[in-house]
ZAFITOR-5266 format. One record per residue (C-alpha): residue number from 1; residue in three letters; z, y, x. Coordinates in steps of 0.1 Angstrom, whole numbers, plus 2048, in hexadecimal, padded with zeros to 3 digits. Layout:
<nodes>
 num residuo   w   v   u
 NUM     ALA   Z   Y   X
...
</nodes>
This chain:
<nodes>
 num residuo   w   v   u
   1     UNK 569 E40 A47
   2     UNK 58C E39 A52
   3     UNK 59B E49 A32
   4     UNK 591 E2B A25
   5     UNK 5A6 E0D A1E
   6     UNK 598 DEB A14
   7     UNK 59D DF6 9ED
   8     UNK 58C E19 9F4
   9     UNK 56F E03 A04
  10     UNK 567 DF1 9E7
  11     UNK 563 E12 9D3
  12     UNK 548 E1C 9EE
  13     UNK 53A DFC 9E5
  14     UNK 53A DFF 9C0
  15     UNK 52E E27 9C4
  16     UNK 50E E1C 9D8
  17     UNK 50B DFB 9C5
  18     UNK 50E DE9 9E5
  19     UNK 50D DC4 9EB
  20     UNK 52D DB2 9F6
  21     UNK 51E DA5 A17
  22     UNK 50F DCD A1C
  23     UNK 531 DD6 A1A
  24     UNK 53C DC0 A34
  25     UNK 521 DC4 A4E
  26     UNK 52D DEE A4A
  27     UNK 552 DE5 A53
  28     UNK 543 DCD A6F
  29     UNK 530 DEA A7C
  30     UNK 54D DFF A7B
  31     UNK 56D DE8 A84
  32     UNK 561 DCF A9B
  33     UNK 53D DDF AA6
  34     UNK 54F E03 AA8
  35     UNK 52F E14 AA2
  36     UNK 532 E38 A9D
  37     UNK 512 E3D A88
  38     UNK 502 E2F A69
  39     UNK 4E2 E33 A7B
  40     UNK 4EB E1A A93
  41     UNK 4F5 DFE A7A
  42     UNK 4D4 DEB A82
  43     UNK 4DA DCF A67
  44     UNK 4DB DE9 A47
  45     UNK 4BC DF6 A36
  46     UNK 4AD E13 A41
  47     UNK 4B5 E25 A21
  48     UNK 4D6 E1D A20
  49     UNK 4DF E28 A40
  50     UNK 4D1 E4B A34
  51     UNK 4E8 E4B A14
  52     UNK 505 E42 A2C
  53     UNK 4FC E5C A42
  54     UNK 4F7 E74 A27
  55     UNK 51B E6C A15
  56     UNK 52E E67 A34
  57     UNK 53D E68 A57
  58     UNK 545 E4A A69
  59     UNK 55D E60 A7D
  60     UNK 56C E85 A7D
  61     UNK 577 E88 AA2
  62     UNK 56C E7F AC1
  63     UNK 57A E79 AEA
  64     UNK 578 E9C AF8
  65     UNK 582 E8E B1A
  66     UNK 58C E6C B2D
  67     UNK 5A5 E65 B4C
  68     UNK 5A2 E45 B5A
  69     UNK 5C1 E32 B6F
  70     UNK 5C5 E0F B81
  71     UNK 5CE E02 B62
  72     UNK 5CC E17 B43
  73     UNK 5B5 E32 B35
  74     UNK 5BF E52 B24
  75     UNK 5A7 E61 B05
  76     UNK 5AA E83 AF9
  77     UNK 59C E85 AD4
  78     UNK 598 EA3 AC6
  79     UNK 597 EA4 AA0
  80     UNK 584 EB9 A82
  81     UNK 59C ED4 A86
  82     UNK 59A EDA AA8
  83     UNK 5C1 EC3 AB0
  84     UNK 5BF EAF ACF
  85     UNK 5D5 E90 AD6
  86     UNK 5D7 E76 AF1
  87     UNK 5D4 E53 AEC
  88     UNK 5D9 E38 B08
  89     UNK 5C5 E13 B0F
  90     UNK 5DF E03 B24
  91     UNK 5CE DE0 B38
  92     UNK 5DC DC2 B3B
  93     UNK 5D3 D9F B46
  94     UNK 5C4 D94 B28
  95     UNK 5C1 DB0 B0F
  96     UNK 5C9 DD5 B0D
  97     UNK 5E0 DE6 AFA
  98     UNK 5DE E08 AE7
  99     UNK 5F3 E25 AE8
 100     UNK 5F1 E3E AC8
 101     UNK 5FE E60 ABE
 102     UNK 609 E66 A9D
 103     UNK 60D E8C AA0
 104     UNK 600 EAB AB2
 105     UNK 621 EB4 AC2
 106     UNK 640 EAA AB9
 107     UNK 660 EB7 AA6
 108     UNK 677 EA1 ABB
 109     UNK 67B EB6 ADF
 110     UNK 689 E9A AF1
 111     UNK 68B EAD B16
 112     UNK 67B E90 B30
 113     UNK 65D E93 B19
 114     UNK 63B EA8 B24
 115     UNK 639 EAD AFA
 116     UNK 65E EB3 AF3
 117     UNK 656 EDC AF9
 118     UNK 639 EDE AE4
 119     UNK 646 EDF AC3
 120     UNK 635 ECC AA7
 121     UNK 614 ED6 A9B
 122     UNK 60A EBB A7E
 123     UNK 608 E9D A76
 124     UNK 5EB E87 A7A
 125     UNK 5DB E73 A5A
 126     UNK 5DC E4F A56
 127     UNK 5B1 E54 A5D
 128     UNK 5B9 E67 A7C
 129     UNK 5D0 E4C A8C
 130     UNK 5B3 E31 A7F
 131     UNK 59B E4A A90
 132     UNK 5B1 E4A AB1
 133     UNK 5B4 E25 AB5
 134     UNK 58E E1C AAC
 135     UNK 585 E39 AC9
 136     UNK 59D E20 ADF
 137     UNK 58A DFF AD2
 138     UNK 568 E12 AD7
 139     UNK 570 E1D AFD
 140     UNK 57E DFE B05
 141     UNK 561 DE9 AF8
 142     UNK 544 E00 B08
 143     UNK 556 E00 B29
 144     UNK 55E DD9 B29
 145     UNK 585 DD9 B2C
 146     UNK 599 DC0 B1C
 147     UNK 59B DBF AF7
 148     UNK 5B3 DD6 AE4
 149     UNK 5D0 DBB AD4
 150     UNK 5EA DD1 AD3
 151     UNK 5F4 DF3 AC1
 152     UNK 612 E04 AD0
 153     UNK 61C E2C AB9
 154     UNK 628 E39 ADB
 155     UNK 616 E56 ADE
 156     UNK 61B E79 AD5
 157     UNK 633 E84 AB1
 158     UNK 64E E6C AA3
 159     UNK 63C E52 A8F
 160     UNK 657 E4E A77
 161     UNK 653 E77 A6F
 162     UNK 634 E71 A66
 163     UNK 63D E4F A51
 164     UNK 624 E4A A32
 165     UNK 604 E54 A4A
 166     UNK 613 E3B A67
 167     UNK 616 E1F A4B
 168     UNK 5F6 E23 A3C
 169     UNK 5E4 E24 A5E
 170     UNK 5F9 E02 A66
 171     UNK 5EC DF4 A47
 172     UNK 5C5 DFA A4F
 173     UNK 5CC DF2 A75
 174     UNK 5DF DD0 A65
 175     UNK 5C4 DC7 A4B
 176     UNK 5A9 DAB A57
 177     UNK 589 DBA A47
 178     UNK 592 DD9 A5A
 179     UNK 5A0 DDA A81
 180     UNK 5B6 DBB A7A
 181     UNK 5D3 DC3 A92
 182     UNK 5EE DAC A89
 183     UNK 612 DBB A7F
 184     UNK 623 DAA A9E
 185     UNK 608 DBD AB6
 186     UNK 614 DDE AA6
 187     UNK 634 DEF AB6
 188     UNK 640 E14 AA7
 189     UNK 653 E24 AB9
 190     UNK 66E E41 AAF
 191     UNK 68B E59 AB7
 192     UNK 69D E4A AA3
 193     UNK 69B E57 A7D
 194     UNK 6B4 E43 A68
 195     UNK 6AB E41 A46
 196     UNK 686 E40 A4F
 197     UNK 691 E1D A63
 198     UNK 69F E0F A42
 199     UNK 687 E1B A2F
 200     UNK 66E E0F A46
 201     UNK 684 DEC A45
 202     UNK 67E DE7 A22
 203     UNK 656 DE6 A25
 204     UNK 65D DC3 A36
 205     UNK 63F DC6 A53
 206     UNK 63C DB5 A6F
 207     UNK 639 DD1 A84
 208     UNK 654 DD4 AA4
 209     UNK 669 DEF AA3
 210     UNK 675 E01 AC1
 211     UNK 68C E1A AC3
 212     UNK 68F E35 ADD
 213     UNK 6B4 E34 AE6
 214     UNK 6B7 E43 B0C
 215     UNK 6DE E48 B0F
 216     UNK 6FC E34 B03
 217     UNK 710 E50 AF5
 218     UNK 706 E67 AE0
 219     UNK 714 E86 AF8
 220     UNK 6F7 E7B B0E
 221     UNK 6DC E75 AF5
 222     UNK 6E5 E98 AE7
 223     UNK 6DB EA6 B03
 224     UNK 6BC E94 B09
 225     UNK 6AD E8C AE1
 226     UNK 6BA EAC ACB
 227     UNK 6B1 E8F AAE
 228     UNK 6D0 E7E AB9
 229     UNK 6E9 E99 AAC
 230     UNK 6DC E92 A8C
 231     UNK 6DA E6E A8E
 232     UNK 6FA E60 AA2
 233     UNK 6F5 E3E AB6
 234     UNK 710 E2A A9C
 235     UNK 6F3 E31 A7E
 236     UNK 6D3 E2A A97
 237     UNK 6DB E07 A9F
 238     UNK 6EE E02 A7D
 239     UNK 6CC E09 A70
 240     UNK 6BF DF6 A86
 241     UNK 6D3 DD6 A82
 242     UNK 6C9 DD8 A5A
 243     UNK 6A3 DD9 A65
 244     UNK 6AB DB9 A77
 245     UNK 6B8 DAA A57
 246     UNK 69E DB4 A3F
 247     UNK 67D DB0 A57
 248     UNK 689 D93 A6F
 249     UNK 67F DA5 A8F
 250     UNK 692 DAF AAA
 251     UNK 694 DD3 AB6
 252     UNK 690 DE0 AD4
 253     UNK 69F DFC AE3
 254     UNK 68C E10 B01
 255     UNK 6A2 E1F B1C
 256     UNK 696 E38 B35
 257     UNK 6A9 E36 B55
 258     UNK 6B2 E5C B5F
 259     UNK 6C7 E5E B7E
 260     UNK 6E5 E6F B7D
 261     UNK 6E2 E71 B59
 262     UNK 6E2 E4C B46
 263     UNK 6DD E37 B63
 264     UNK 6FD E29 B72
 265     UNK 712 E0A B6E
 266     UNK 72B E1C B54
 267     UNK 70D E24 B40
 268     UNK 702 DFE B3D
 269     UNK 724 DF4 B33
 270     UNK 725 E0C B1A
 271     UNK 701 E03 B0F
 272     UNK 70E DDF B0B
 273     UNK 72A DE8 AF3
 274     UNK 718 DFD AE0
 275     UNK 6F8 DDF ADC
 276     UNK 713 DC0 ADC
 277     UNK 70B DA9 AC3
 278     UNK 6E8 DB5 ABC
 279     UNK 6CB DA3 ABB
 280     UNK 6B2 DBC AD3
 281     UNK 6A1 DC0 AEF
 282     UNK 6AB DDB B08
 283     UNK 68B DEB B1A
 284     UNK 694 DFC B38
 285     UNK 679 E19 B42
 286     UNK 673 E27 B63
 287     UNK 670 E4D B5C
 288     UNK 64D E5C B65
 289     UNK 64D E80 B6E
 290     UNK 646 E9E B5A
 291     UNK 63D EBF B67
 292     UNK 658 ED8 B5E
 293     UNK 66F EBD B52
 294     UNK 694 EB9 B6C
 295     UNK 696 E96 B6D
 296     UNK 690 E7E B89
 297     UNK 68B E57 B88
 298     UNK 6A5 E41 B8D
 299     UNK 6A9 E29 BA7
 300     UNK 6C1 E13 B98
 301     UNK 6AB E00 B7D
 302     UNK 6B8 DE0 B86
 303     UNK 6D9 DE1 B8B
 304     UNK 6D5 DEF B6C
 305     UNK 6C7 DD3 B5B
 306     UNK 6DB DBA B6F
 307     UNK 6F8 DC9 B60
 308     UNK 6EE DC6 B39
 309     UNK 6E1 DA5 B44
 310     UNK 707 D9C B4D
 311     UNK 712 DAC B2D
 312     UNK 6F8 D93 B17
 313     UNK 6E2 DAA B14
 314     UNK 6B9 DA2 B17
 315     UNK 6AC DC0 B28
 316     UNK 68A DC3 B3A
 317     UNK 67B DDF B4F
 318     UNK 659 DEB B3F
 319     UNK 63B DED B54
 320     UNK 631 E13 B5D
 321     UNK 609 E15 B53
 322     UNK 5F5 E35 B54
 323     UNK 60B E48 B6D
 324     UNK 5EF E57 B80
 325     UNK 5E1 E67 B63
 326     UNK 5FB E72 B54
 327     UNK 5FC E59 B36
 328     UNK 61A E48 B3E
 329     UNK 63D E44 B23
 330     UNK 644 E6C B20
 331     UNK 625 E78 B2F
 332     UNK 60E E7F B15
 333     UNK 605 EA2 B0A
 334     UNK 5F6 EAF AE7
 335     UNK 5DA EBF AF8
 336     UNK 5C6 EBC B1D
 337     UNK 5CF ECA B3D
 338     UNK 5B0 EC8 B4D
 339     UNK 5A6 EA9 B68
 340     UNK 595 E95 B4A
 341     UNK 574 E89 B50
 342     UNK 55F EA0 B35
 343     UNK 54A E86 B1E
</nodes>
């Protein structure tokens, strides 16, 4: 049913000759009830939940396995095709966030992340991200943990690579008759991709944009996002600037802390120049470690942000969640490695 948009909705309607108010209670049971079977939808008649049945699937994937953490769950869903992804529930005082993939794998290869060796398999359909978040709403509601408010495409793939499915799934998770997330609760993150910023700058959502930055030259960022030699730092934030213009919202730019590599005061300055003037938000990220992966954590997060604080800069240090189950930023993998609780 997540293929379906509120315009496709109405042709369901029309097709089974269904009443408006039918129509509603369905998306109810779906979108706020998060009822996985038309048997269950107690309100409809007995026929029509046969003809749904009959015609339909509610979903086409399912959570093959959970992890649970202080303060954050990790879901792997396993689609039709036999994919798997991992999607995060990240808690919070009042309301829980979601973390979505927008891939299987990745293209991008950036080397502190666990999916940067795994080479891109596909993308996933605007009806599999829907999928992915309403398994998130689902878990969260029949375990009791604070709503789900906020959407955040940090996850595994580059959502931007994937840009027509990642828009369409905004616009279902954006539209009130359907999961009603507003834009300004939706954050996509990306590499960087240039002309998919503009081009996602002249769509004019509210959506934040944040960027994935992680070195204030591009000699370093070569070596650490292979995406960067084709997009140069000068053309990310250019880009980035004219999103600003055309949308009204400020960008922010996520910094993982490497030490040795990105992390000292020389770095900051240089981080200042190139962001001087710019109306952003730096977000300074503790690294998380990756098997296989030869960085360490740096100790120097803030003297780090004092020092782009000194500069003008607004910079804040992100709060690590999921760390223990290996669902933290860099973390996530395209398929399970075992310790998930089987459901």
């Amino acid at each position: 049913m997540f293929a379906y948009d509120a315009r496709r909705f109405q042709k369901i309607a029309a097709d089974l000759n269904l009443a408006a108010f039918r129509l509603g209670q369905i998306r109810q049971w779906i979108y706020h009830r998060f009822a996985g079977d038309f048997y269950k939808m107690s309100n409809l008649p007995s026929g029509l939940r046969e003809t749904l049945a009959g015609k339909y699937n509610v979903v086409n994937s399912h959570v093959v396995a959970v992890k649970t953490g202080e303060s954050s769950v990790k879901l792997l869903v396993q689609y039709s095709d036999g994919a798997k992804i991992e999607a995060v529930i990240m808690g919070y005082r009042d309301w829980s966030s979601a973390c979505l993939s927008t891939q299987v794998g990745c293209a991008m290869g950036c080397t502190f992340c666990a999916t940067g060796p795994m080479g891109l398999e596909r993308d996933l359909t605007s009806e599999e991200i829907a999928e992915q978040f309403w398994h998130c709403c689902r878990y969260a509601k029949d375990n009791s943990l604070k709503p789900i408010r906020n959407i955040v495409l940090m996850g595994i793939g580059e959502p931007l690579a994937n840009f027509s499915n990642v828009v369409d799934f905004i616009g279902k998770a954006n539209a009130p008759e359907l999961f009603g997330i507003g834009q300004r609760r939706i954050t996509l993150s990306t590499a960087g991709l240039v002309s998919q910023i503009l081009q996602l700058a002249e769509l004019k959502l509210g959506i934040t944009l944040a960027v994935s930055l992680h070195a204030p030259n591009d000699k370093i960022r070569n070596q650490l996002m292979p995406v960067s030699r084709k997009y140069p730092l000068q053309d990310i934030v250019k880009a980035c600037r004219k999103y600003t213009e055309v949308t009204g919202r400020r960008v922010t730019y996520e910094y993982l802390l490497l030490r040795g590599i990105n992390d000292q005061d020389s770095h900051a300055t240089e981080l200042a120049g190139l962001l001087k003037g710019e109306n952003c938000l730096v977000n300074l990220i503790a690294f998380n470690p990756v098997p296989g992966v030869p960085f360490q954590p740096s100790t120097r997060l803030a003297s780090f942000q004092k020092r782009l604080a000194q500069a003008g800069l607004n910079a804040t240090v992100r709060r690590s969640i999921g760390q223990e189950i290996d669902a933290a930023c860099g973390q996530l993998r395209k398929a399970n490695n075992g310790g998930g609780r089987v459901r």
